[in-house]
C-alpha positions in Angstrom: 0.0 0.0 0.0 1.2 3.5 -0.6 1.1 4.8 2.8 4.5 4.7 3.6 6.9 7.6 5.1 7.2 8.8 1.7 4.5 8.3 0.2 4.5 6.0 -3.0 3.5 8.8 -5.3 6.6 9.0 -7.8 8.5 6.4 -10.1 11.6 7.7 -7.7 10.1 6.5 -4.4 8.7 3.1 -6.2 12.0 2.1 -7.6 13.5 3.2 -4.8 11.8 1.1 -2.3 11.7 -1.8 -4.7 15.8 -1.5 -5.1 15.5 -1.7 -1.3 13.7 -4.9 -1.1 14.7 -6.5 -4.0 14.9 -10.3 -3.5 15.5 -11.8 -6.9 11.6 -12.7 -7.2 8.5 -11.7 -8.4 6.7 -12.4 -5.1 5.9 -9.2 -4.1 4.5 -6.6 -5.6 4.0 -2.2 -4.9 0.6 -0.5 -5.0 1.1 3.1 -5.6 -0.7 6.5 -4.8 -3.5 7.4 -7.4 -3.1 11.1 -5.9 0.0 13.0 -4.7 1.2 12.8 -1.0 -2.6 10.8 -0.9 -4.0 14.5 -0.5 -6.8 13.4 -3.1 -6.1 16.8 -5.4 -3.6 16.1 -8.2 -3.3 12.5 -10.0 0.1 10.9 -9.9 1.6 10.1 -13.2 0.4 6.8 -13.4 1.6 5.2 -16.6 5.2 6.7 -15.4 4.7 4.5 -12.1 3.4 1.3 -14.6 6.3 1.4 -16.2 8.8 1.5 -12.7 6.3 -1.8 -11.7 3.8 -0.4 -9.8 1.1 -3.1 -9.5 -2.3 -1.3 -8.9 -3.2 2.2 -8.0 -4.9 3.3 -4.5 -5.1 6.0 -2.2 -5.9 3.2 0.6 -9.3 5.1 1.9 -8.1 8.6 1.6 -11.3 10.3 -0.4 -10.0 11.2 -4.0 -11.7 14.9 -5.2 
């Protein structure tokens, strides 16, 4: 889920946590922020976060505007 301490908003902070837990497997998989910071105002760029392996898109019951 994307409420972490930063929030998974960003290709950055996806491939960054992934390089961080990076075991050599497919077994796990990131959900990333449909909005910025999860503030529910401005989209992430989602196809961008796709592409770094982000597996599905929520705001993890933060009310999107």
């Amino acid at each position: 889920m994307p409420n972490t301490d930063p929030v998974v908003d960003s290709a950055a902070v996806l491939g960054a946590s992934s390089s961080a837990l990076a075991r050599g497997d497919d077994s796990y998989r990131f959900m990333a922020a449909i909005s910025k910071g999860q503030r529910g105002e401005e989209l992430t760029e989602m196809a961008e976060l796709a592409g770094t392996g982000a597996a599905a898109f929520t705001d993890d019951g933060v009310p999107v505007v």
